[in-house]
N, C-alpha and C positions, 0 to 999 in steps of 0.2 A: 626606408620603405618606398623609395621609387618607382618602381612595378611590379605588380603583385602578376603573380602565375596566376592564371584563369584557373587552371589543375588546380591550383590550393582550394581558389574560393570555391569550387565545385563542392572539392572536398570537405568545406568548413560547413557549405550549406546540409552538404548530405551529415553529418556526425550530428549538423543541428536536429536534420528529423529524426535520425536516429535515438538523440538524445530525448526527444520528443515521445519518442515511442516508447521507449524507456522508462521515462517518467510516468507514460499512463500506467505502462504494465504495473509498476512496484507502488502506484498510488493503488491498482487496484487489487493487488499482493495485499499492499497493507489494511487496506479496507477488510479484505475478507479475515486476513487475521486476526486484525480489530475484531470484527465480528463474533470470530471462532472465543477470543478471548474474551467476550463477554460475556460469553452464552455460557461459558466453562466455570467464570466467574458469580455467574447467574445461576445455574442451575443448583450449587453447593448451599449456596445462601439460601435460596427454594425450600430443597429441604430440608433443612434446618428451620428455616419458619415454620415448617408444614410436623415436620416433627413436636416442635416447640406447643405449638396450637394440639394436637394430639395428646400431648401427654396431659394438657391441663383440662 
């Protein structure tokens, strides 16, 4: 590794932000589906107490 192509490192920076961007996006992919899955998770259980509490 005696001299690196300028083109490379251009290129290594750019796939960095790419990677970069990337990262936020599917952090905040996973956030909202985090989300979506608890609420899906939450709402069963809901009613299910709320029935629970009803019948007694």
């Amino acid at each position: 590794m005696g001299n690196i192509n300028p083109v490379y490192i251009t290129a290594l920076f750019d796939t960095k932000k790419i990677y970069q961007r990337v990262a936020k996006f599917q952090l905040a992919l996973a956030l909202f589906v985090h989300r979506l899955t608890v609420i899906e998770t939450f709402i069963p259980f809901y009613i299910l107490t709320k029935t629970k509490s009803d019948d007694q």
